[in-house]
C-alpha positions as CSV (number, residue, x, y, z in Angstrom):
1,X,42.5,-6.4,5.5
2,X,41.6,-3.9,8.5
3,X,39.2,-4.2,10.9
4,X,36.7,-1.8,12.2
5,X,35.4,-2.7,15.5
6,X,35.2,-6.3,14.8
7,X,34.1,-6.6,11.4
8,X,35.9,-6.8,8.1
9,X,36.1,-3.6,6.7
10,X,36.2,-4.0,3.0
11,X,38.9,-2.4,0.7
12,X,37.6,0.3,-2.0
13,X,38.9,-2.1,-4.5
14,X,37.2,-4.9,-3.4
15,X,33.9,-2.6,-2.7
16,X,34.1,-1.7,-6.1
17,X,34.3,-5.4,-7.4
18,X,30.8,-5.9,-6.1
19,X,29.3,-4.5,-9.2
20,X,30.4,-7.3,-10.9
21,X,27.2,-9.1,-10.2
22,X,25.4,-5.9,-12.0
23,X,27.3,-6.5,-15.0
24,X,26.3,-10.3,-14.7
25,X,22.8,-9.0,-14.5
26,X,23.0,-6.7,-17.9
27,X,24.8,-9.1,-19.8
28,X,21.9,-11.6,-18.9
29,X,19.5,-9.6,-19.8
30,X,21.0,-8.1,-23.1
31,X,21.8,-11.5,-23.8
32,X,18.2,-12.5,-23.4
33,X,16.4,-9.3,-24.9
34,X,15.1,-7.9,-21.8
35,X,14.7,-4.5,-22.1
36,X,15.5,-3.5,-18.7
37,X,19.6,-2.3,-18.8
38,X,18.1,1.4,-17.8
39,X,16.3,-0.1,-14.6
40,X,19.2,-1.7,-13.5
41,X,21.6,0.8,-14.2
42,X,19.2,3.8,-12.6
43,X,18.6,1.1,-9.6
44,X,22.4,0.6,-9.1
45,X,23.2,4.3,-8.9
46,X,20.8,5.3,-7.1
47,X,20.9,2.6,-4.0
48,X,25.0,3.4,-4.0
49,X,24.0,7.1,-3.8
50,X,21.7,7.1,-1.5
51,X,23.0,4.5,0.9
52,X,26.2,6.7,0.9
53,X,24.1,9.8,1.8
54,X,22.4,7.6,4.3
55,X,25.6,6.8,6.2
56,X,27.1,10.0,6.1
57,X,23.7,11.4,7.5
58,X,23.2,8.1,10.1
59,X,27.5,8.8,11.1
60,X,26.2,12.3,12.2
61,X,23.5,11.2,13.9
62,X,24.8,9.0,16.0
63,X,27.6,11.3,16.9
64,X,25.0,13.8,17.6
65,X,22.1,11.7,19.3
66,X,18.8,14.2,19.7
67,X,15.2,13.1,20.2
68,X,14.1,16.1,17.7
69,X,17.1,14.9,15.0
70,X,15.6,10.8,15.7
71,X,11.8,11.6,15.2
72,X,12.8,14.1,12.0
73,X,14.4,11.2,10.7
74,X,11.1,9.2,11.6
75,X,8.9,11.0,9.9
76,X,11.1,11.2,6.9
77,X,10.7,7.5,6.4
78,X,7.3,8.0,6.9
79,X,6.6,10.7,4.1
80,X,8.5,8.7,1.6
81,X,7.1,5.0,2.7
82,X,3.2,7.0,2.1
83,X,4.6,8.2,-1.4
84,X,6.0,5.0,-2.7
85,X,2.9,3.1,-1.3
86,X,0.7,5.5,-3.7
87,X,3.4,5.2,-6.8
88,X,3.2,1.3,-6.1
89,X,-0.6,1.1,-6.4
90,X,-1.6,-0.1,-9.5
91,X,-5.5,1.6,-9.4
92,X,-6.6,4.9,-9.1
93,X,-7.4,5.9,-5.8
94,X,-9.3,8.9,-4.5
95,X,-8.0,11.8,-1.9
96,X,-9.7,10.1,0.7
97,X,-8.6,6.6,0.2
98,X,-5.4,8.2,-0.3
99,X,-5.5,9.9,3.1
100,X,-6.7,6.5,5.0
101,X,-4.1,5.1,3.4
102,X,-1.4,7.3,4.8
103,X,-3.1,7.1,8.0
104,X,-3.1,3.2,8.4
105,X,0.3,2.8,7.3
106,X,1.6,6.0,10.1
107,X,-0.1,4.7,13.2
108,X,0.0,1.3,12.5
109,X,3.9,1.4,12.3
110,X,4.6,4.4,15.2
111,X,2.1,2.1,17.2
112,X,4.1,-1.3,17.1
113,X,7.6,0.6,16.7
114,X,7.0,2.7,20.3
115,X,5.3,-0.8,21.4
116,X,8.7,-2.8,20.5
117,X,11.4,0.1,22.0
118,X,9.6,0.7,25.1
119,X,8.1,-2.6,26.2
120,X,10.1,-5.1,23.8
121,X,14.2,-3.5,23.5
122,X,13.7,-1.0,26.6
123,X,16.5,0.9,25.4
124,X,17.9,4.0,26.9
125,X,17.1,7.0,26.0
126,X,14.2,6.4,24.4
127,X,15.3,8.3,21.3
128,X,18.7,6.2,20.9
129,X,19.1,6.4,17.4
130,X,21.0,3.5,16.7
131,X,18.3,1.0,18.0
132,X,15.4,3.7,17.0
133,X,16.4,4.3,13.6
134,X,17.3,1.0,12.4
135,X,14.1,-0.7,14.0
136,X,12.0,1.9,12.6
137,X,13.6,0.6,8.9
138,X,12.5,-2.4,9.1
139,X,9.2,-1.8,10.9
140,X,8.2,1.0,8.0
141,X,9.7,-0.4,5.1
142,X,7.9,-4.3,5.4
143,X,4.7,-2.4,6.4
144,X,4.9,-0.3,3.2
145,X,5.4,-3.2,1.4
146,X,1.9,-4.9,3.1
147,X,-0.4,-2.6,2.6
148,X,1.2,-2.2,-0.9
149,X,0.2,-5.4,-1.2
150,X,-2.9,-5.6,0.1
151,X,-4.3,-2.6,-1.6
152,X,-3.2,-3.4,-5.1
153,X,-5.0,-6.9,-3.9
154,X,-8.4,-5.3,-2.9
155,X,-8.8,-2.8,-5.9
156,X,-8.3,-5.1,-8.2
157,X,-10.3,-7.9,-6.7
158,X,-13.0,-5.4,-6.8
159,X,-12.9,-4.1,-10.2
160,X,-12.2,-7.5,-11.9
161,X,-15.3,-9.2,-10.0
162,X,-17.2,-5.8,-10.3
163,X,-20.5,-7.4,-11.5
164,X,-20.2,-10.0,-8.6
165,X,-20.2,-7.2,-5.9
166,X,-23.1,-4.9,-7.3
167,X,-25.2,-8.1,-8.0
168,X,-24.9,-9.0,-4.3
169,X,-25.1,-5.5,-3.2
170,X,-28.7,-5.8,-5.1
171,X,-30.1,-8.9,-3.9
172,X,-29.7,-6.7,-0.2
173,X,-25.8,-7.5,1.0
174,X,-24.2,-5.1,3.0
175,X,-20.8,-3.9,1.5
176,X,-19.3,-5.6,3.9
177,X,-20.6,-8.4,3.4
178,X,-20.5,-8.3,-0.3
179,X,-16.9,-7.3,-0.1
180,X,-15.8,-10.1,2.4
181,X,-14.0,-12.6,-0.1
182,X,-11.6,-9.9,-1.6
183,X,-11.3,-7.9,1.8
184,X,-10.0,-11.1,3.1
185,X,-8.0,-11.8,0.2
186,X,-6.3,-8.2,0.4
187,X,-5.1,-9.0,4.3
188,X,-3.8,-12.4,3.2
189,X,-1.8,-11.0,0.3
190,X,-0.2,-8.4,2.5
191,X,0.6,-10.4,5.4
192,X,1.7,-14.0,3.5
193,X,5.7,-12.8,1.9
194,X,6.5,-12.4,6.1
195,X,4.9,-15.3,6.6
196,X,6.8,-16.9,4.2
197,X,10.1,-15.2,5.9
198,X,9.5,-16.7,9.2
199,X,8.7,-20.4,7.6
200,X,12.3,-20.1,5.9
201,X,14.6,-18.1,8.7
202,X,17.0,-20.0,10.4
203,X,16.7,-22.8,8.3
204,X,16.8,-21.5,4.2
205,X,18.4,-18.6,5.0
206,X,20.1,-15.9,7.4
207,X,18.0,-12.3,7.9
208,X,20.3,-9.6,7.4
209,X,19.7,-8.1,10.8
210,X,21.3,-11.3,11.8
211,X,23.9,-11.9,9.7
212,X,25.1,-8.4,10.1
213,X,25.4,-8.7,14.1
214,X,27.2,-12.0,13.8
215,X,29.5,-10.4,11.6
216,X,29.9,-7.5,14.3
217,X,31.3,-10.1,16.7
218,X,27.6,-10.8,18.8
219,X,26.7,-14.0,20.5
220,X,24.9,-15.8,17.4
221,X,22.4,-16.5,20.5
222,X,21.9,-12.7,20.9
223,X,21.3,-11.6,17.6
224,X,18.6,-14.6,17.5
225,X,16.6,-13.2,20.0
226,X,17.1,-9.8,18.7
227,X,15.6,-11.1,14.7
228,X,13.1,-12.9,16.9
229,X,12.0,-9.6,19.0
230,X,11.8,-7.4,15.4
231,X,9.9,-10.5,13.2
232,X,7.2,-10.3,15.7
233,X,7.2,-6.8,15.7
234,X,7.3,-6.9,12.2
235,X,4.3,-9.6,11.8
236,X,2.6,-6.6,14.4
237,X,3.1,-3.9,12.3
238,X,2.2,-5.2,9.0
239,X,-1.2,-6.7,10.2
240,X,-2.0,-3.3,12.4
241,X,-1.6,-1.5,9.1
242,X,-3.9,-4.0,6.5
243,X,-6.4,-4.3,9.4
244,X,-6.5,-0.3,10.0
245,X,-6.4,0.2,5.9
246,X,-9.0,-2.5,5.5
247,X,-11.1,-1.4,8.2
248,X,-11.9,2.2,7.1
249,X,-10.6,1.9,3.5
250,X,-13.1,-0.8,2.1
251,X,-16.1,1.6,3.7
252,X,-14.6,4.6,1.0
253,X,-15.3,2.3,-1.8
254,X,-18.7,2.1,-1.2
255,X,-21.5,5.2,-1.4
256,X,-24.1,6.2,1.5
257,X,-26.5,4.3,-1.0
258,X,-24.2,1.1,-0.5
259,X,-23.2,1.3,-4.1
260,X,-19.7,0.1,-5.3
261,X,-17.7,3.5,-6.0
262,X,-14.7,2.0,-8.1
263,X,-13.2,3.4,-11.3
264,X,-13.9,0.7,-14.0
Protein backbone atom coordinates (compact mmCIF):
# COMPACT_ATOMS: atom_id res chain seq x y z
CA UNK A 1 0.00 0.00 0.00
CA UNK A 2 1.63 3.58 -0.81
CA UNK A 3 0.47 6.71 -0.22
CA UNK A 4 0.18 9.72 -2.40
CA UNK A 5 -0.12 12.82 -0.50
CA UNK A 6 -2.45 11.39 1.94
CA UNK A 7 -4.68 9.16 0.24
CA UNK A 8 -4.48 5.47 -0.62
CA UNK A 9 -3.04 5.14 -3.78
CA UNK A 10 -4.41 1.98 -5.24
CA UNK A 11 -2.35 -0.92 -6.75
CA UNK A 12 -2.85 -1.61 -10.69
CA UNK A 13 -3.99 -4.97 -9.47
CA UNK A 14 -6.37 -4.00 -7.26
CA UNK A 15 -7.52 -1.05 -9.93
CA UNK A 16 -8.04 -3.70 -12.18
CA UNK A 17 -10.30 -5.80 -9.76
CA UNK A 18 -12.76 -3.00 -9.89
CA UNK A 19 -14.32 -4.34 -13.07
CA UNK A 20 -15.48 -7.04 -11.23
CA UNK A 21 -18.69 -5.21 -10.54
CA UNK A 22 -19.00 -4.94 -14.54
CA UNK A 23 -18.87 -8.42 -14.89
CA UNK A 24 -21.60 -8.70 -12.05
CA UNK A 25 -23.51 -6.29 -14.15
CA UNK A 26 -23.26 -8.55 -17.55
CA UNK A 27 -23.89 -11.71 -15.97
CA UNK A 28 -27.06 -10.11 -14.49
CA UNK A 29 -28.23 -8.98 -17.26
CA UNK A 30 -27.37 -12.01 -19.63
CA UNK A 31 -28.84 -13.97 -16.93
CA UNK A 32 -32.01 -11.92 -17.14
CA UNK A 33 -32.29 -11.40 -21.05
CA UNK A 34 -31.44 -7.79 -21.12
CA UNK A 35 -30.06 -6.98 -24.16
CA UNK A 36 -27.79 -4.42 -23.02
CA UNK A 37 -23.97 -6.29 -22.68
CA UNK A 38 -22.84 -3.78 -25.65
CA UNK A 39 -23.97 -0.58 -23.59
CA UNK A 40 -22.16 -1.71 -20.75
CA UNK A 41 -19.20 -2.84 -22.33
CA UNK A 42 -19.00 0.55 -24.73
CA UNK A 43 -19.82 2.57 -21.34
CA UNK A 44 -16.92 0.76 -19.41
CA UNK A 45 -14.29 1.46 -22.06
CA UNK A 46 -15.03 4.49 -22.77
CA UNK A 47 -15.36 6.15 -19.02
CA UNK A 48 -11.68 4.23 -18.34
CA UNK A 49 -10.44 5.93 -21.58
CA UNK A 50 -11.47 8.99 -21.21
CA UNK A 51 -11.02 9.54 -17.57
CA UNK A 52 -7.40 8.41 -18.20
CA UNK A 53 -7.07 11.09 -20.98
CA UNK A 54 -8.69 13.39 -18.62
CA UNK A 55 -5.95 12.97 -15.96
CA UNK A 56 -3.17 13.01 -18.10
CA UNK A 57 -4.57 16.31 -19.67
CA UNK A 58 -5.78 17.79 -15.90
CA UNK A 59 -1.75 16.51 -14.59
CA UNK A 60 -0.58 19.01 -17.33
CA UNK A 61 -2.68 21.51 -16.46
CA UNK A 62 -2.06 21.94 -13.26
CA UNK A 63 1.61 21.73 -13.73
CA UNK A 64 1.11 24.35 -16.25
CA UNK A 65 -1.61 26.76 -14.72
CA UNK A 66 -2.79 29.46 -17.60
CA UNK A 67 -6.04 31.52 -17.70
CA UNK A 68 -6.16 30.85 -21.71
CA UNK A 69 -5.33 26.72 -21.03
CA UNK A 70 -8.42 27.06 -17.86
CA UNK A 71 -11.18 28.86 -20.10
CA UNK A 72 -10.19 26.42 -23.32
CA UNK A 73 -10.86 23.70 -21.03
CA UNK A 74 -14.23 25.66 -20.09
CA UNK A 75 -15.51 26.00 -23.10
CA UNK A 76 -14.77 22.44 -24.05
CA UNK A 77 -17.16 21.24 -21.37
CA UNK A 78 -19.36 23.62 -22.71
CA UNK A 79 -19.47 22.45 -26.42
CA UNK A 80 -19.89 18.89 -25.39
CA UNK A 81 -22.59 19.57 -22.33
CA UNK A 82 -24.69 21.63 -25.58
CA UNK A 83 -24.21 18.39 -27.74
CA UNK A 84 -25.27 15.80 -25.35
CA UNK A 85 -28.18 18.09 -24.10
CA UNK A 86 -29.47 17.93 -28.01
CA UNK A 87 -28.57 13.96 -28.36
CA UNK A 88 -30.52 13.54 -24.89
CA UNK A 89 -33.69 15.24 -26.13
CA UNK A 90 -36.18 13.02 -27.06
CA UNK A 91 -38.26 15.61 -29.63
CA UNK A 92 -37.29 17.26 -32.51
CA UNK A 93 -36.29 20.64 -31.96
CA UNK A 94 -35.71 23.44 -34.49
CA UNK A 95 -32.34 25.70 -35.06
CA UNK A 96 -33.61 28.18 -33.01
CA UNK A 97 -34.87 26.27 -30.08
CA UNK A 98 -31.59 24.58 -30.55
CA UNK A 99 -29.66 27.86 -30.29
CA UNK A 100 -31.80 29.10 -27.03
CA UNK A 101 -30.98 26.12 -25.78
CA UNK A 102 -27.26 26.38 -26.04
CA UNK A 103 -27.60 29.80 -24.87
CA UNK A 104 -29.46 29.09 -21.55
CA UNK A 105 -27.42 26.26 -20.58
CA UNK A 106 -23.81 28.69 -21.36
CA UNK A 107 -24.69 31.78 -19.42
CA UNK A 108 -26.68 30.27 -17.00
CA UNK A 109 -23.63 27.98 -15.84
CA UNK A 110 -20.51 30.79 -16.60
CA UNK A 111 -23.05 33.10 -14.65
CA UNK A 112 -23.26 31.07 -11.29
CA UNK A 113 -19.70 29.43 -11.80
CA UNK A 114 -17.81 33.10 -11.98
CA UNK A 115 -20.59 33.98 -9.17
CA UNK A 116 -19.30 31.00 -6.91
CA UNK A 117 -15.16 31.47 -7.63
CA UNK A 118 -15.17 35.16 -7.19
CA UNK A 119 -17.79 35.90 -4.47
CA UNK A 120 -18.27 32.31 -2.93
CA UNK A 121 -14.39 30.28 -3.06
CA UNK A 122 -12.40 33.75 -3.70
CA UNK A 123 -9.63 31.73 -4.92
CA UNK A 124 -6.39 33.05 -6.28
CA UNK A 125 -5.70 33.51 -9.34
CA UNK A 126 -8.85 33.62 -10.63
CA UNK A 127 -8.08 31.00 -13.27
CA UNK A 128 -6.65 28.42 -10.68
CA UNK A 129 -7.39 25.37 -12.39
CA UNK A 130 -7.77 23.05 -9.71
CA UNK A 131 -10.67 24.86 -7.98
CA UNK A 132 -11.86 26.29 -11.60
CA UNK A 133 -11.92 23.17 -13.45
CA UNK A 134 -13.39 20.92 -10.96
CA UNK A 135 -16.19 23.39 -9.92
CA UNK A 136 -17.02 24.07 -13.41
CA UNK A 137 -17.73 19.93 -13.60
CA UNK A 138 -20.03 19.91 -11.46
CA UNK A 139 -21.65 23.21 -12.20
CA UNK A 140 -21.98 22.16 -16.12
CA UNK A 141 -22.52 18.61 -15.95
CA UNK A 142 -25.87 18.85 -13.29
CA UNK A 143 -27.02 21.88 -15.37
CA UNK A 144 -26.86 19.77 -18.55
CA UNK A 145 -28.63 17.21 -16.95
CA UNK A 146 -31.61 20.00 -15.87
CA UNK A 147 -32.42 21.46 -18.79
CA UNK A 148 -32.15 17.88 -20.24
CA UNK A 149 -34.67 17.32 -18.08
CA UNK A 150 -36.78 19.96 -18.35
CA UNK A 151 -36.90 20.13 -22.12
CA UNK A 152 -37.68 16.52 -22.79
CA UNK A 153 -40.44 17.49 -19.97
CA UNK A 154 -41.89 20.56 -21.87
CA UNK A 155 -41.94 19.00 -25.43
CA UNK A 156 -43.55 16.28 -24.50
CA UNK A 157 -46.10 17.77 -22.20
CA UNK A 158 -46.89 19.87 -25.23
CA UNK A 159 -47.31 17.37 -27.84
CA UNK A 160 -49.12 14.78 -25.73
CA UNK A 161 -51.82 17.49 -24.46
CA UNK A 162 -51.61 19.09 -28.00
CA UNK A 163 -55.43 19.47 -28.41
CA UNK A 164 -55.59 20.99 -24.77
CA UNK A 165 -53.21 23.89 -25.74
CA UNK A 166 -54.64 24.91 -29.23
CA UNK A 167 -58.24 24.63 -27.71
CA UNK A 168 -57.18 27.20 -25.02
CA UNK A 169 -55.19 29.12 -27.39
CA UNK A 170 -58.75 29.42 -29.32
CA UNK A 171 -61.11 30.28 -26.72
CA UNK A 172 -58.32 33.66 -26.48
CA UNK A 173 -55.38 32.34 -24.00
CA UNK A 174 -52.13 33.76 -24.45
CA UNK A 175 -49.33 31.01 -25.04
CA UNK A 176 -48.23 31.72 -21.94
CA UNK A 177 -50.93 31.22 -20.34
CA UNK A 178 -52.03 28.24 -22.23
CA UNK A 179 -48.66 26.80 -21.74
CA UNK A 180 -48.40 27.49 -17.91
CA UNK A 181 -49.20 23.82 -16.46
CA UNK A 182 -46.43 22.09 -18.61
CA UNK A 183 -43.93 25.20 -18.45
CA UNK A 184 -44.18 24.71 -14.82
CA UNK A 185 -43.95 21.12 -14.96
CA UNK A 186 -40.71 21.31 -17.19
CA UNK A 187 -38.90 23.59 -14.28
CA UNK A 188 -40.04 21.19 -11.60
CA UNK A 189 -38.71 18.07 -13.48
CA UNK A 190 -35.33 19.74 -13.96
CA UNK A 191 -34.78 21.05 -10.71
CA UNK A 192 -36.45 18.00 -8.38
CA UNK A 193 -33.26 15.02 -8.81
CA UNK A 194 -30.98 17.97 -6.82
CA UNK A 195 -33.55 18.53 -4.75
CA UNK A 196 -33.75 15.13 -3.99
CA UNK A 197 -29.76 15.17 -3.47
CA UNK A 198 -29.86 17.77 -0.89
CA UNK A 199 -32.97 15.98 1.12
CA UNK A 200 -30.53 12.76 1.27
CA UNK A 201 -26.81 14.35 1.78
CA UNK A 202 -25.31 13.86 4.87
CA UNK A 203 -27.77 11.62 6.03
CA UNK A 204 -28.37 8.57 3.03
CA UNK A 205 -25.38 9.18 1.66
CA UNK A 206 -21.76 10.92 1.24
CA UNK A 207 -21.34 13.41 -2.22
CA UNK A 208 -18.29 12.47 -3.84
CA UNK A 209 -16.82 15.89 -3.66
CA UNK A 210 -16.93 15.03 0.02
CA UNK A 211 -15.96 11.81 0.29
CA UNK A 212 -13.01 12.45 -1.92
CA UNK A 213 -11.54 15.44 0.33
CA UNK A 214 -11.98 13.30 3.50
CA UNK A 215 -10.10 10.79 1.89
CA UNK A 216 -7.34 13.46 0.98
CA UNK A 217 -6.82 13.98 4.73
CA UNK A 218 -9.32 17.51 5.05
CA UNK A 219 -11.13 18.41 8.15
CA UNK A 220 -14.56 16.49 7.56
CA UNK A 221 -15.85 20.06 8.75
CA UNK A 222 -14.05 21.65 5.72
CA UNK A 223 -15.07 19.59 2.98
CA UNK A 224 -18.86 20.19 4.49
CA UNK A 225 -18.76 23.64 3.91
CA UNK A 226 -17.07 23.24 0.73
CA UNK A 227 -20.24 20.45 -0.62
CA UNK A 228 -22.35 23.09 1.03
CA UNK A 229 -20.83 26.18 -1.02
CA UNK A 230 -21.07 23.99 -4.57
CA UNK A 231 -24.91 22.45 -3.72
CA UNK A 232 -26.06 25.91 -3.62
CA UNK A 233 -24.23 26.86 -6.52
CA UNK A 234 -25.40 23.91 -8.01
CA UNK A 235 -29.26 24.55 -7.04
CA UNK A 236 -28.19 28.32 -8.75
CA UNK A 237 -27.03 27.07 -11.79
CA UNK A 238 -29.54 24.51 -12.71
CA UNK A 239 -32.62 26.86 -11.97
CA UNK A 240 -30.74 30.00 -13.93
CA UNK A 241 -30.51 27.61 -16.86
CA UNK A 242 -34.52 26.02 -16.91
CA UNK A 243 -35.70 29.69 -16.04
CA UNK A 244 -33.42 31.23 -19.01
CA UNK A 245 -34.50 28.03 -21.39
CA UNK A 246 -38.06 28.35 -20.22
CA UNK A 247 -38.23 31.99 -20.57
CA UNK A 248 -37.34 32.45 -24.27
CA UNK A 249 -37.75 28.77 -25.32
CA UNK A 250 -41.60 28.22 -24.64
CA UNK A 251 -42.09 31.74 -26.81
CA UNK A 252 -40.24 29.65 -30.08
CA UNK A 253 -42.96 27.12 -29.75
CA UNK A 254 -45.53 29.33 -30.49
CA UNK A 255 -46.10 31.47 -33.95
CA UNK A 256 -46.70 35.44 -34.26
CA UNK A 257 -50.40 34.27 -34.70
CA UNK A 258 -50.11 32.58 -31.10
CA UNK A 259 -50.47 29.14 -32.72
CA UNK A 260 -48.72 26.00 -31.20
CA UNK A 261 -45.64 25.30 -33.64
CA UNK A 262 -44.81 21.62 -32.38
CA UNK A 263 -44.03 18.63 -34.61
CA UNK A 264 -46.89 16.17 -33.94
Amino acid sequence: MKLEKGIIDIELWRFIAAYAFVLLLLFIVKWRGVSREKQIILASFRMTIQLIIAGYILTYIFDHPSPLLTLSIILIMEAFAIMNVFKQVRYGMDIKLKGVAAFSLFIGTLACLFYFNMVVIHFSPWYEPRYFIPIAGMIVGNSMTGITLGINTLLGGLKDHREKVEGALMLGATPKAASKTYVDNAFDSAILPTLNNMLGMGIIFLPGMMTGQILSGISPLVAIEYQIAILLGIVGSVALTVILFILLGYKQLFTKEAQLNIQP
